[in-house]
C-alpha positions as CSV (number, residue, x, y, z in Angstrom):
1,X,0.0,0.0,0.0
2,X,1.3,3.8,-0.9
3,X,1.8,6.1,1.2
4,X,-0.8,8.3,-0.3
5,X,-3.2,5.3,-0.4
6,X,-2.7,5.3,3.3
7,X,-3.3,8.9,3.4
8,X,-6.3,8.8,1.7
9,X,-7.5,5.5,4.1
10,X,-6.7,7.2,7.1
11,X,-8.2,10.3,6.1
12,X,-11.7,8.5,4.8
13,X,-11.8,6.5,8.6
14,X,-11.8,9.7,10.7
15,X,-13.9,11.7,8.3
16,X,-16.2,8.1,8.8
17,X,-16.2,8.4,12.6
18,X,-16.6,12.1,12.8
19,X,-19.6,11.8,10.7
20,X,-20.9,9.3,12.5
21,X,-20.4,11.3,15.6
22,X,-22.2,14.5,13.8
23,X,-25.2,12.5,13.4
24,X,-25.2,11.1,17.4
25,X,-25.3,15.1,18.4
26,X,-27.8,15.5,16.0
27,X,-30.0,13.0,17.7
28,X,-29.3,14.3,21.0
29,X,-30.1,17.4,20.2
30,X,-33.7,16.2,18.9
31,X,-36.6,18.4,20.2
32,X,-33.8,20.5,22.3
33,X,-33.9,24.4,22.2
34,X,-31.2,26.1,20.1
35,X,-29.9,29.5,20.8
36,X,-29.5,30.8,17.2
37,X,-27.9,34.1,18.0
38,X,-25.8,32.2,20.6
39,X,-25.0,29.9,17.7
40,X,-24.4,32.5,15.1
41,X,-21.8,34.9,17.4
42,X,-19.7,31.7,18.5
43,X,-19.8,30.6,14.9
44,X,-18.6,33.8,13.5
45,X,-15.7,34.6,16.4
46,X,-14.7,30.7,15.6
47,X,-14.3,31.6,12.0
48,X,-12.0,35.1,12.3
49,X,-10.4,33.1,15.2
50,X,-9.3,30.9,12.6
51,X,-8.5,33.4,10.0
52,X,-5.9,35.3,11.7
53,X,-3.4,32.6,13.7
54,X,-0.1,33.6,14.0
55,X,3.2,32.1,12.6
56,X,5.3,31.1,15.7
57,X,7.8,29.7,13.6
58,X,8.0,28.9,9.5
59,X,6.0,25.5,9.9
60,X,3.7,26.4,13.4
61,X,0.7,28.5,13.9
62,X,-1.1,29.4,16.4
63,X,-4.6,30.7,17.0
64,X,-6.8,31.4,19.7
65,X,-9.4,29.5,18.1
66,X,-8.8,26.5,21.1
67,X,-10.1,29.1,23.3
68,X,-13.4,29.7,21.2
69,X,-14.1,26.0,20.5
70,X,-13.9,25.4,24.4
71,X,-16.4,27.8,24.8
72,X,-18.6,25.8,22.6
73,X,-18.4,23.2,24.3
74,X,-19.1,24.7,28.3
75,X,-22.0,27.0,26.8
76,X,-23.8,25.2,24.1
77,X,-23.2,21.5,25.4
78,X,-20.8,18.5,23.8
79,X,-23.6,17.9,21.0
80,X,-24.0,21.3,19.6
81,X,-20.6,22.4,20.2
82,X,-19.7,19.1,18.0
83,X,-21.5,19.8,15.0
84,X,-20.6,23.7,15.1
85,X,-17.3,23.5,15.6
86,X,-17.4,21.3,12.7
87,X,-19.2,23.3,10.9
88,X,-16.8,26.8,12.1
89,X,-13.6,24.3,10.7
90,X,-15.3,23.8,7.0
91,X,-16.1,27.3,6.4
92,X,-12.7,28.7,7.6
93,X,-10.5,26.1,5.8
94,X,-12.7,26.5,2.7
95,X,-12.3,30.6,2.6
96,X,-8.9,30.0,3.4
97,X,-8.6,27.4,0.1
98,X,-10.5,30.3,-1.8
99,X,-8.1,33.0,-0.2
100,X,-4.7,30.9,-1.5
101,X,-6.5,29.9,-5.3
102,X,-7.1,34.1,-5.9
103,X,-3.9,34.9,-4.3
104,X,-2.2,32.3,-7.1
105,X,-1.7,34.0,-10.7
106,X,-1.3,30.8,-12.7
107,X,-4.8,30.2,-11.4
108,X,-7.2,28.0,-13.7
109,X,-10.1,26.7,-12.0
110,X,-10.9,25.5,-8.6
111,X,-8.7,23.6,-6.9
112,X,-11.0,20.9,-5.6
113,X,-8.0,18.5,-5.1
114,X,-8.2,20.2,-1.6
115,X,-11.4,19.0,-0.9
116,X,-10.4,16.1,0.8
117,X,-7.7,18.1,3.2
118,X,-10.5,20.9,4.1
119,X,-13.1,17.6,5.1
120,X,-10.4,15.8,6.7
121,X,-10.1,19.5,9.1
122,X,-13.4,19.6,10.0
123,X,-13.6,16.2,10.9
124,X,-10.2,16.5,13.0
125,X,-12.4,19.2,14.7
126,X,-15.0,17.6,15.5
127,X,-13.6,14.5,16.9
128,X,-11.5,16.6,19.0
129,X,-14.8,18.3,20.0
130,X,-16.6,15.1,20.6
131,X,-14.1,13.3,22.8
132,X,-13.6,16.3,24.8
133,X,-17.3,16.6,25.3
134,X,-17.5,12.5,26.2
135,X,-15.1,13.0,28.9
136,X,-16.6,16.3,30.2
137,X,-19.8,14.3,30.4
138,X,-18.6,11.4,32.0
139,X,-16.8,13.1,35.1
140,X,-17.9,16.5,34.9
141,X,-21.5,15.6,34.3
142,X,-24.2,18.6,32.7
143,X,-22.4,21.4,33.2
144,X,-25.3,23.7,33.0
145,X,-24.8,27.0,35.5
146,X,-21.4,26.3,38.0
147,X,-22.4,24.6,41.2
148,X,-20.9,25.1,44.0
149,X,-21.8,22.1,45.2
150,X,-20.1,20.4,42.3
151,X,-17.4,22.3,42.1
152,X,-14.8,19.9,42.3
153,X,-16.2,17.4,39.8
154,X,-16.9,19.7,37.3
155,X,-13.4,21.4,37.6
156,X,-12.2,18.0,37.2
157,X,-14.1,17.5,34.2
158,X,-13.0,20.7,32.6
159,X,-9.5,20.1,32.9
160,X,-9.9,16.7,31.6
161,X,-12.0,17.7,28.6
162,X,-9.7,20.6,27.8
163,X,-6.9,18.6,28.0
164,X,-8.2,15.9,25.4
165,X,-9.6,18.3,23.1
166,X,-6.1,19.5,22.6
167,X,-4.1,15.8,22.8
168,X,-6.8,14.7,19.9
169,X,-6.6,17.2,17.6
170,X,-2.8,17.2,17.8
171,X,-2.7,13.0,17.8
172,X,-4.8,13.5,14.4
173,X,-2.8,15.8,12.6
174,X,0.6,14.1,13.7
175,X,-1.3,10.9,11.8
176,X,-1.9,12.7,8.8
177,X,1.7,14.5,8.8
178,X,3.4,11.0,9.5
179,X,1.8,9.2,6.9
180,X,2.1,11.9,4.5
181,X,5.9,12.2,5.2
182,X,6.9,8.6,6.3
183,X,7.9,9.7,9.9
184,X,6.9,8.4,12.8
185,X,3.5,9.8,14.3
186,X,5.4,9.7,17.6
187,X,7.7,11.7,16.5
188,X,5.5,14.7,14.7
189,X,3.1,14.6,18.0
190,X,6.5,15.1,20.2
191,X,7.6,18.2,17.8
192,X,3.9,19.8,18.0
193,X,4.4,19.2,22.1
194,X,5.6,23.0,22.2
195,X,2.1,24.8,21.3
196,X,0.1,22.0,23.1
197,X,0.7,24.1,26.4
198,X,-0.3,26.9,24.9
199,X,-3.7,25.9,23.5
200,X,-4.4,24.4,26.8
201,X,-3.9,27.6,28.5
202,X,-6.1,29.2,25.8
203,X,-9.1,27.2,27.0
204,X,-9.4,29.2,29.9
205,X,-10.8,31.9,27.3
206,X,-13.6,28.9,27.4
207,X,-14.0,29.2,30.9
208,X,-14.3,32.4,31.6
209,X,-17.0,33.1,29.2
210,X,-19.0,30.3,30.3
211,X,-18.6,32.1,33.6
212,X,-19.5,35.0,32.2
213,X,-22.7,33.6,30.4
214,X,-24.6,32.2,33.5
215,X,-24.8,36.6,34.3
216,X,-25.8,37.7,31.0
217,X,-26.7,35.9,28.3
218,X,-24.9,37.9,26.0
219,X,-22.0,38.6,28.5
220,X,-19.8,35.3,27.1
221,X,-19.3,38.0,23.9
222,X,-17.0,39.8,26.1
223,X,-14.6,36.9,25.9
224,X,-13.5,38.6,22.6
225,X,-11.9,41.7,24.7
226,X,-8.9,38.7,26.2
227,X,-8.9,36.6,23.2
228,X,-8.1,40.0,21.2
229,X,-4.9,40.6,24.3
230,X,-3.6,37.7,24.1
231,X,-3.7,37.7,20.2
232,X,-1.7,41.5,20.4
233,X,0.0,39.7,22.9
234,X,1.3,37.2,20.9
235,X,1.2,39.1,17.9
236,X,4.3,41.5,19.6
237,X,6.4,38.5,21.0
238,X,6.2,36.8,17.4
239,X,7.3,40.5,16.1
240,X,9.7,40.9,18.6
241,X,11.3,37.1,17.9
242,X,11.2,37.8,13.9
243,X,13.5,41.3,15.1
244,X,15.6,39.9,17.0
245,X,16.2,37.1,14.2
246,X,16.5,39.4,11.7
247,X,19.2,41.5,13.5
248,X,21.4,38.5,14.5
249,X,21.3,37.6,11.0
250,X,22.7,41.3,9.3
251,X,25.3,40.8,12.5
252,X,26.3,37.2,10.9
253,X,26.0,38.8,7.6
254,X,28.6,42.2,8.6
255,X,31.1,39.5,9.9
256,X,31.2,37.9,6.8
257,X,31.8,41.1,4.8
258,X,34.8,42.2,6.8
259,X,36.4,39.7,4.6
260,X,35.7,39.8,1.0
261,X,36.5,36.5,0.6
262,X,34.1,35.2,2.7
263,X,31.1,37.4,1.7
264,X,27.6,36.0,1.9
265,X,29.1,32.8,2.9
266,X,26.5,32.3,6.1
267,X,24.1,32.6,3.4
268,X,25.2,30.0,1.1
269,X,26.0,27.5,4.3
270,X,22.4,28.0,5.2
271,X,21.1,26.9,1.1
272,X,23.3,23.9,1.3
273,X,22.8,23.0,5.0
274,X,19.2,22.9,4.0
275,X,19.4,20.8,1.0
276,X,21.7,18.3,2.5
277,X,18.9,18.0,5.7
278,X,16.4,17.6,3.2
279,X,18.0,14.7,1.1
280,X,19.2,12.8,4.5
281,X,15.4,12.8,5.5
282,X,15.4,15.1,8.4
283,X,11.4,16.3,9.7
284,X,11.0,19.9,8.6
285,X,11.5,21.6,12.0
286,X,15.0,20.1,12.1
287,X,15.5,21.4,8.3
288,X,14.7,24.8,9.8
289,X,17.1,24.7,13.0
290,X,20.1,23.5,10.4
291,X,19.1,26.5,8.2
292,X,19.0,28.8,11.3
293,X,22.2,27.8,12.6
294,X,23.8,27.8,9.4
295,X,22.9,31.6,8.9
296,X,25.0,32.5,12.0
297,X,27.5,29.6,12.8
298,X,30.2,32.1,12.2
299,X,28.8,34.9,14.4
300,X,31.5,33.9,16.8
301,X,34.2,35.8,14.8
302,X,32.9,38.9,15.7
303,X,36.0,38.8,18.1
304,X,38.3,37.8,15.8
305,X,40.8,40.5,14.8
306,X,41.2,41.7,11.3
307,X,45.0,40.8,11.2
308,X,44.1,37.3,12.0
309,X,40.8,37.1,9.9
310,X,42.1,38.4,6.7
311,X,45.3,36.7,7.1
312,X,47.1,35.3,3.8
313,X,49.6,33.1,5.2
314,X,49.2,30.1,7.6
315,X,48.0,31.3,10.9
316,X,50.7,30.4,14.6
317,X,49.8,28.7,16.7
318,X,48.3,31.3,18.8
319,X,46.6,32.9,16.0
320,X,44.7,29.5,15.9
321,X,43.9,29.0,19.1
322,X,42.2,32.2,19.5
323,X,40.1,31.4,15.8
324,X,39.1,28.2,17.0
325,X,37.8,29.9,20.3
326,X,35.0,31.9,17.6
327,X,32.7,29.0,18.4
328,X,32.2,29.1,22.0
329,X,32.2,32.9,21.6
330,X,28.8,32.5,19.1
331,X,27.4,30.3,21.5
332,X,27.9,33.2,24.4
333,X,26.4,35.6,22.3
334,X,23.5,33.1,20.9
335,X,22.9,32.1,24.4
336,X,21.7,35.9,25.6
337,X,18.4,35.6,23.1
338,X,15.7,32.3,24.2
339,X,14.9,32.1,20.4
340,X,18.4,30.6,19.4
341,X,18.1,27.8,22.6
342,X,17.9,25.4,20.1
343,X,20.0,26.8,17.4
344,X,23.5,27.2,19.8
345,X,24.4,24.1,20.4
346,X,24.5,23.4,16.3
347,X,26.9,26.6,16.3
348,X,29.1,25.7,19.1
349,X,29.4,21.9,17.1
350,X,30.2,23.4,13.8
351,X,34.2,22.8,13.4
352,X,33.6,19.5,15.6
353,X,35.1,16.0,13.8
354,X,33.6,13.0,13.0
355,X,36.7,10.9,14.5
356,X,36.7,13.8,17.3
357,X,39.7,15.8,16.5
358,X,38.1,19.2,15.7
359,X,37.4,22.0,17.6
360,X,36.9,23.5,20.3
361,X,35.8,20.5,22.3
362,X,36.8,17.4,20.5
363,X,33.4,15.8,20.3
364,X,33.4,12.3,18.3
365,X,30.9,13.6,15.7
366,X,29.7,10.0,15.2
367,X,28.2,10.7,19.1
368,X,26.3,13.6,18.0
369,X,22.5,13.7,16.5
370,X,22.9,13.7,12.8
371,X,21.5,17.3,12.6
372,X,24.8,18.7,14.0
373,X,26.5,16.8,11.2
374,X,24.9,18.8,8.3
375,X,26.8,22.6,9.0
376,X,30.3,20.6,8.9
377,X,29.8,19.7,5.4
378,X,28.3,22.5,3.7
379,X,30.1,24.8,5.4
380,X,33.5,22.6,4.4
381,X,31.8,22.3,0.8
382,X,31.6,26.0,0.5
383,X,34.9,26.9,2.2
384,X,36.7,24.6,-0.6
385,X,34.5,26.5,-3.6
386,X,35.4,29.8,-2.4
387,X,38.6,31.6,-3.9
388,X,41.4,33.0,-0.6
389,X,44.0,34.9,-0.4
390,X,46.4,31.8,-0.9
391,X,44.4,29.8,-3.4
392,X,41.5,30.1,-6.0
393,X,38.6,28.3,-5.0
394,X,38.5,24.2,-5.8
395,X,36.4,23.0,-8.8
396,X,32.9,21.3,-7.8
397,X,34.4,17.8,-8.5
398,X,37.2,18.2,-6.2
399,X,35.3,19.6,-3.4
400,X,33.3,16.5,-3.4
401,X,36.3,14.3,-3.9
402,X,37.6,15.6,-1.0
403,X,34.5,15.3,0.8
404,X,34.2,11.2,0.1
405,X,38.0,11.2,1.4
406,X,37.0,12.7,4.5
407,X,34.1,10.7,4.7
408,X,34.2,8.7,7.7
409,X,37.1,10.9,9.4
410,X,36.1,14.4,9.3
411,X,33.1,14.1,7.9
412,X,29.5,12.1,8.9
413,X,29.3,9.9,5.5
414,X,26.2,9.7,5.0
415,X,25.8,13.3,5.0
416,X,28.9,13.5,2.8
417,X,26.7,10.6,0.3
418,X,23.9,13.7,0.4
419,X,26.3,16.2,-0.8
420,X,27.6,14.4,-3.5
421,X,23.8,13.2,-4.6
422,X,22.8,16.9,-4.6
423,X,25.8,18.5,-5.8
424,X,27.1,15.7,-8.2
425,X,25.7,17.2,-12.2
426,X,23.1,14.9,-12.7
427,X,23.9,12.6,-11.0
428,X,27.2,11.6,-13.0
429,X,29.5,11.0,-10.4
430,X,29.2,8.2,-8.2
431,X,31.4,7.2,-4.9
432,X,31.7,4.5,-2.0
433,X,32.1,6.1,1.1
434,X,34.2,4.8,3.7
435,X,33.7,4.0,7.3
436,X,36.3,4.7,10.3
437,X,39.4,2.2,9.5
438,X,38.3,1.9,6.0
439,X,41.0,3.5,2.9
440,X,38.9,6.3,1.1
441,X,37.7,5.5,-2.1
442,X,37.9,8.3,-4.8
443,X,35.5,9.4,-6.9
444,X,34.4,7.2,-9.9
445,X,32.2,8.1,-12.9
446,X,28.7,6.3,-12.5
447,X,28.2,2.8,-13.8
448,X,25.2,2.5,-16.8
């Protein structure tokens, strides 16, 4: 079976099961009394909830539509809040389909190849919706107006149901992500674990205008004034992470220019740092941390003076001591800004070994995770391409050749394999790259 006919199965067996839960609210909610305003405003601040989320990093969003759909569920019950919420998910994901086909000018008719993706949402929504509102149900009981009396149950229940809705929705997606991208769903659930926290917390928005609609009716409408904080709220810290990227970029970037020789090098590390993490099947927010740390691996030689940077001739021996101190002095300077937590450790490892006799620690590479492998390599690949002072830069060929004969030594290998599949002209050079103890083979032309 394909992976896209496994898509397609999984996708068909939730949208099954959600419809079949859609039609259990529906005959629960036989004969019951409906607020259609009620119904209308939650509908309506669940759709530009959805419409405006917020780009935490390139591949995560976030929204303060958890908090909305969570007020569904405490005001309007687990069986209307089911089928809305459903309902609030179709007609977002659709006008946002209809937003991306108008913004695309190669546009030629509808795209409704996305149909399945936009059906698949809403049923991810409302199973969500549905679970969390089984488990309110079963120890929270009707919620109805608090009770004092019940006070501990139902807090109990709210936690609970909260904390499922979230877990569900993100359990779903990591199925459709993994079997999309042939990773583990372990493994994308784990990666989304940083926003679950953060939708949790969102669901007190739920709360508190459930609170709020036992007073007035119309009171829970209020909830917008928080929910529009904490999206200006988030709105500035995702502003003021993007800044502070930005600038440590242009400081990478100014180090590299005060040697003409190594100008816009950062930049080209990150391209190639990139397409090696692609090709050696790393999960896209590893791509993007390679790509990050690429862009300032070098910031370290900020310190570094001129005499020394700009050198011609072979450096002393205290002349490379104090370059090979440049990184341990990026990962001081990365290490004052929470954004680049992630992204230091890859800089600090940059001149590290696979057989462990780099710099500045003498890590065995081979101990490291394979994503601090990657910078070695493309920043080794563009280092050889690059014309200095005392040599013009090495032809593609013989960068790669001595890539493959530092393969296994200085290099990771099967990263050093990804180069020379990337780089290698169509695919016309071929190698067989050695392990630790094993001679380096050279390059050979491809076999017919």
């Amino acid at each position: 079976m394909t992976r896209r006919i496994r898509l397609d199965v999984y996708r068909t067996a939730a949208i099954l099961v959600a419809a079949a839960a859609i039609v259990q609210s529906m005959h629960a909610l036989a004969g019951r009394p409906v607020s259609a305003w009620l119904c209308a405003a939650m509908f309506a601040l669940g759709v530009v909830a959805l419409q405006f989320p917020l780009s935490m990093a390139p591949r995560e969003k976030v929204s303060v539509a958890a908090g909305v759909f969570f007020a569904d569920l405490l005001i309007l019950g687990p069986a209307l809040a089911t089928i809305l919420v459903a309902g609030t998910q179709l007609v977002s994901s659709l006008i946002s389909a209809l937003r991306r086909w108008r913004m695309n000018p190669r546009r030629t008719s509808i795209p409704f190849v996305v149909v399945p993706t936009i059906v698949f949402n809403s049923a991810q929504a409302a199973l969500s919706m549905w679970a969390a509102g089984t488990v309110l149900a079963g120890l929270g009981g009707a919620l109805g107006p608090p009770d004092p009396d019940r006070g501990i149950r139902i807090a109990v229940g709210v936690v609970a149901a909260a904390l499922v809705m979230v877990a569900v929705n993100a359990m779903l997606v990591a199925g459709a992500v993994a079997l999309s991208t042939g990773r583990s769903a372990v493994q994308v659930f784990m990666l989304q674990r940083r926003l679950l926290p953060q939708d949790v917390g969102l669901c007190l928005l739920g709360v508190l205008a459930w609170l709020l609609n036992d007073l007035y009716p119309w009171a829970s409408l209020l909830m917008v004034i928080p929910a529009w904080l904490i999206y200006l709220s988030l709105k500035r810290t995702v502003q003021l992470a993007e800044e502070t990227n930005l600038a440590v970029q242009k400081l990478a970037d100014m180090v590299d220019r005060r040697d003409p020789y190594t100008y816009e090098h950062s930049q080209r590390v990150a391209r190639y740092a990139e397409l090696l993490a692609r090709r050696i099947g790393l999960p896209p927010e590893e791509v993007d941390l390679v790509h990050l740390a690429a862009r300032v691996h070098d910031l370290g030689k900020i310190g570094i003076p001129d005499g020394i940077l700009q050198k011609a001739g072979p450096l002393t021996d205290a002349e490379r001591a104090q370059m090979e101190r440049h990184p341990e002095a990026g990962w001081e300077i990365l290490s004052q800004f929470s954004e680049y937590a992630s992204v230091r450790e890859l800089v600090l490892t940059h001149h590290e070994r696979y057989d462990g006799q780099g710099y500045p620690r003498k890590v065995v590479g081979a101990r490291l995770a394979v994503v601090a492998q990657v910078i070695p390599v493309a920043d080794s690949l563009d280092a050889m391409t690059s014309a200095r002072p005392y040599r013009p830069p090495m032809q593609l060929e013989d960068a790669l050749g001595e890539l493959v004969r530092g393969a296994g030594k200085q290099w990771n290998p099967d990263v050093v394999a990804a180069a020379v599949a990337v780089f290698s002209q169509e695919g016309a050079l071929a190698v067989t790259l050695p392990r630790p103890g094993d001679r380096a083979a050279p390059l050979a032309p491809a076999q017919s």
